[in-house]
N, C-alpha and C positions, 0 to 999 in steps of 0.2 A: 471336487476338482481343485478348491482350492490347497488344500493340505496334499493331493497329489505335486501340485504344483512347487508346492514350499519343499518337500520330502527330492524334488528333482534338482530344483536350483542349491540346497545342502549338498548333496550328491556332485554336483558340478564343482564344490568348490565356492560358489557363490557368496554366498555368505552366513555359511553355518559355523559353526564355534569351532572349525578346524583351522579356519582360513585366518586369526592371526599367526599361527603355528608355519603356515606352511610361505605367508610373506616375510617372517623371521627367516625360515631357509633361504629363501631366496636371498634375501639382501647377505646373508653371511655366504653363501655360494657366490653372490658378486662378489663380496668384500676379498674371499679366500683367492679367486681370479686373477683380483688386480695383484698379487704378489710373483700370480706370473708372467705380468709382461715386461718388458724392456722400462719403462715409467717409474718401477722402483727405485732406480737410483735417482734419479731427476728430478723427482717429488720428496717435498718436505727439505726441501737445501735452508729456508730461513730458519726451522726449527733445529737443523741440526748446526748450522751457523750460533743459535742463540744456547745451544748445549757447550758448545766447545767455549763460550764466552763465559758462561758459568764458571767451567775447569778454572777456567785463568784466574778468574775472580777469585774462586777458593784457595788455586795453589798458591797465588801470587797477590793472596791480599796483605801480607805485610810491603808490599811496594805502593797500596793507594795511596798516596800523598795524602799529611795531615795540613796541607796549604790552604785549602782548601775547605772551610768550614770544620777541619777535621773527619774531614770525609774516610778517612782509613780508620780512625779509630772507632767510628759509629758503626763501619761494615765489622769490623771483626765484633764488637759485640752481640752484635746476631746473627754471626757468622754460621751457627748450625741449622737457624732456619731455612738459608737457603738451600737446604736438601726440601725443603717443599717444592720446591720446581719441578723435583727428578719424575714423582711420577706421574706430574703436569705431561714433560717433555714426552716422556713413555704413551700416556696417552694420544697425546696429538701424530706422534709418530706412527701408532697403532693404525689410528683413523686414515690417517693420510697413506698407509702401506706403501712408508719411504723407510728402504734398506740403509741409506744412505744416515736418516736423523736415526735408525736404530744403532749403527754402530758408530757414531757419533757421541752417543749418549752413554756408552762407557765410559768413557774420558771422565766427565766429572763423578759419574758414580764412585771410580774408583777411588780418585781423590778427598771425594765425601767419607768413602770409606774407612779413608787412613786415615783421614785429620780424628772422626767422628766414631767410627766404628765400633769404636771399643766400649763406650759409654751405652750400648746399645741393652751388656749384657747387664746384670747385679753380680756384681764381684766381692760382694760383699762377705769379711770373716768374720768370727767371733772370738778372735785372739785382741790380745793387748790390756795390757796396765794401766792405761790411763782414757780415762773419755773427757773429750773436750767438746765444747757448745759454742755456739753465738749466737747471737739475736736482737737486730737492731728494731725496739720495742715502740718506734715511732712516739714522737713526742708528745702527739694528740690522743696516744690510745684511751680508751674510754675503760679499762676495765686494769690497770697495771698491775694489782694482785692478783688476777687470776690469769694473767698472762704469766706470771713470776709462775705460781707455783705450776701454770702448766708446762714450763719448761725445767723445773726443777725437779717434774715427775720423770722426765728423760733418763735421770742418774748419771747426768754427767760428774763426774768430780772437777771439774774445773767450767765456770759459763763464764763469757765473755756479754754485755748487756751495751749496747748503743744508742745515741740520741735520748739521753734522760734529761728528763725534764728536772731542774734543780725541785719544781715543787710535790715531783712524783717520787723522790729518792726514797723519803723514809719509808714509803707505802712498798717499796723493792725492800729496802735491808728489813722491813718487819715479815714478809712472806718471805723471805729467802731465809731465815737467821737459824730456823727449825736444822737446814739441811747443809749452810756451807756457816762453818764457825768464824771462818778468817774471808776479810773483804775489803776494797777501795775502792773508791768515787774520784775519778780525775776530770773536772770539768762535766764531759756529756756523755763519759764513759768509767763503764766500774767493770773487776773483776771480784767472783765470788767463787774461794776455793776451800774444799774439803781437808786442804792439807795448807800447811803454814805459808805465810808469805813474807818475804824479804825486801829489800832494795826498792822498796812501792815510789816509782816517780815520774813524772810527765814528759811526755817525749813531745818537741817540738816539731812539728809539723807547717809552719811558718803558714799559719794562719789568722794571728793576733788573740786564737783563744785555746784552751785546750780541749783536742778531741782525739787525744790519743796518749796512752800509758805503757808500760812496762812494769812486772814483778818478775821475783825469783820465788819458786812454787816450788817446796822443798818436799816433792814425790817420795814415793815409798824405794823410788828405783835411781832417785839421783834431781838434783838439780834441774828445772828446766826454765830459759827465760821464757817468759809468756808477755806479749806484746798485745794491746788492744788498740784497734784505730778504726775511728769512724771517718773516710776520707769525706772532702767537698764534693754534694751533689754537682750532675751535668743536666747541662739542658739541650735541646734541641729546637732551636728556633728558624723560622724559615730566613730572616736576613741576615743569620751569623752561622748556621750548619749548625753544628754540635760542637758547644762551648763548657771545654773540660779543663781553662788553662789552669784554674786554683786546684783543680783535683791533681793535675799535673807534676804543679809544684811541691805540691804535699807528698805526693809518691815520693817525689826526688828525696825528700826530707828524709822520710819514712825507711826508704833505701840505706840512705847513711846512718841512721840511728840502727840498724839493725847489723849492717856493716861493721860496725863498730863495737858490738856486742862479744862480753867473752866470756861467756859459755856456750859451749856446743851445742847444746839444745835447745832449739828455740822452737817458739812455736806464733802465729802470727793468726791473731783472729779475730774479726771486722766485719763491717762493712766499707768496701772497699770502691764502692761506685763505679767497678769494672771491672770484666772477664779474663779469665787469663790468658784470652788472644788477642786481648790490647795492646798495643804495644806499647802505649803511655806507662803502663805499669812494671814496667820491664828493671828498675832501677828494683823490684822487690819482686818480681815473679822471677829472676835471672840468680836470685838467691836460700828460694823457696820452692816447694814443690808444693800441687794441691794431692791431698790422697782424693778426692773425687775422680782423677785419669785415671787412676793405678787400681784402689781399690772401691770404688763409690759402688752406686745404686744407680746407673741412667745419668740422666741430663744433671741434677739437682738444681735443676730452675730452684730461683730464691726470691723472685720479685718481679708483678705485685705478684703478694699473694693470691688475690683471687683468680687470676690466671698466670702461672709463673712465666713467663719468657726469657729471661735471663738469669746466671748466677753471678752475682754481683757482690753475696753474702760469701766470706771465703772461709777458709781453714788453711795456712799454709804453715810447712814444717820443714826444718832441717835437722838431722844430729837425731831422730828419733824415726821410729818405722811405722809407715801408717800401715794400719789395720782394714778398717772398714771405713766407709765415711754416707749418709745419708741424711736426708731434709726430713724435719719432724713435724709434727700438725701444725697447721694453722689458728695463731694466736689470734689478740685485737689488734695488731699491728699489719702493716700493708707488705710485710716481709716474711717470710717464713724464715724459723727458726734452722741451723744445720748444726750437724754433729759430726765426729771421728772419734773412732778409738786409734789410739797408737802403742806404740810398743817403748818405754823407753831405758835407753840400756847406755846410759854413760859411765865415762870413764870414773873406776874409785867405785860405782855405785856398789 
């Protein structure tokens, strides 16, 4: 009787192994319901309220005021995470089966889209004359030969090195010296090239020390100036917001020595302590381009390395044509290494 009993109540629905199955239908038969009544528009008005505030934020965050702890310059450097929200907003919108926060929530998508879009696919070529590197190798790293030669395995012919520690340098030009014959150390920055260097001299950054150089790197394809700058870290501290005004200054600097430069080929490469939707950077981002938009690999988060979130590590160029440009492994250093090929094709070459 009893197994008749059990075999009857299965049969009903009761509670035999069909009946998570068939309370799943029903709630998504609710769910599918609620999209037909009048309540769809009515429902989800906060979420689609807090969509369209997003849009603004994205389209119009060069207008956040930097009065303000520097409040604009902190949003746009992790400016593309706020595409985390979108399919936040999608979801709650879903749940909530409001018409209303669904088309809503185009607004910012699409704007994510333009700003961000691009970076989505690997545009990556395999044309160009010249490879360049950077990699600001942290001045506590624990291992500085093996971060050298694992960046010197890249094949760049040109690397750009940041934050050297004056007692780490030789332990750099002795693992470097196999692969780039011509090299300088300027203060807490060196460049090391496969091809000749010229004009090797300290570019003032109005910092009271040096952390930024320039040479003339005599390519197989022509002259190019190659600039190296380690700008001043930012902080963000809760009773000053985000405090970047030395990094500030130094862009300014950085802007005009480049400004000023004559040769047509420049190339610019650092770490830069900010994105190139800062608009603090703009005395040097308004002169330079990154091949990361145009032809990169994704995001190239650069820092930390162990989870990247922003690219703060740059490559910027004028007078030459970027190629390809992507982030390389993970050193001893809290930064990940980044690269670019380019093309360069000056005048006379």
């Amino acid at each position: 009787m009893a197994q008749q009993a059990y075999a009857t109540e299965t049969d009903n629905g009761g509670s035999g192994p069909e009946r998570p199955g068939a309370r799943l239908r029903s709630l998504l038969k609710r769910w599918a319901a609620g999209w037909r009544d009048r309540r769809i528009w009515r429902r989800g008005l906060i979420t689609a309220a807090v969509a369209l505030v997003l849009a603004v934020v994205l389209a119009g965050h060069a207008r956040i005021p930097n009065r303000i702890g520097n409040l604009g310059s902190l949003t746009e450097t992790f400016l593309p995470w706020f595409g985390l929200l979108l399919p936040v907003l999608l979801v709650i919108a879903l749940v909530r089966r409001s018409a209303t926060a669904l088309i809503a929530l185009v607004v910012p998508v699409c704007v994510w889209l333009n700003l961000f879009g691009g970076l989505l696919f690997d545009k990556n070529g395999t044309a160009g004359d010249l490879m360049v590197a950077t990699h600001n190798v942290n001045a506590e790293n624990a291992d500085p030969a093996g971060t050298a030669r694992a960046v010197a395995a890249s094949g760049a012919d040109v690397l750009a090195l940041e934050e050297l520690k004056a007692s780490a340098v030789p332990t750099y030009e002795k693992a470097l010296s196999s692969t780039y014959g011509h090299h300088a150390v300027v203060g807490t920055v060196g460049l090391w090239s496969k091809y000749p260097m010229s004009d090797v001299r300290a570019v003032d950054i109005r910092l009271g020390w040096q952390r930024a150089m320039r040479a003339t790197v005599a390519t197989p394809s022509g002259p190019v100036a190659v600039y190296v700058a380690h700008l001043p870290s930012v902080r963000v501290k809760l009773e000053a917001g985000f405090t970047a005004r030395q990094r500030d200054t130094s862009a300014d600097a950085l802007g005009e020595a480049i400004a000023d430069e004559k040769l047509p080929a420049k190339i610019l490469l650092g770490d830069l302590n900010g994105t190139m939707n800062d608009r603090a950077l703009r005395a040097v981002t308004s002169q330079l381009r990154s091949p990361q938009g145009a032809v990169g690999d994704g995001f190239g988060f650069s820092w930390p390395a162990s989870f990247p979130m922003a690219r703060i590590d740059q490559i910027l160029v004028t007078g030459v044509e970027p190629q390809s440009s992507w982030t390389l492994p993970e050193t001893g250093s809290d930064h990940l290494p980044i690269a670019a090929r380019v093309k360069v094709d000056t005048p006379g070459s």
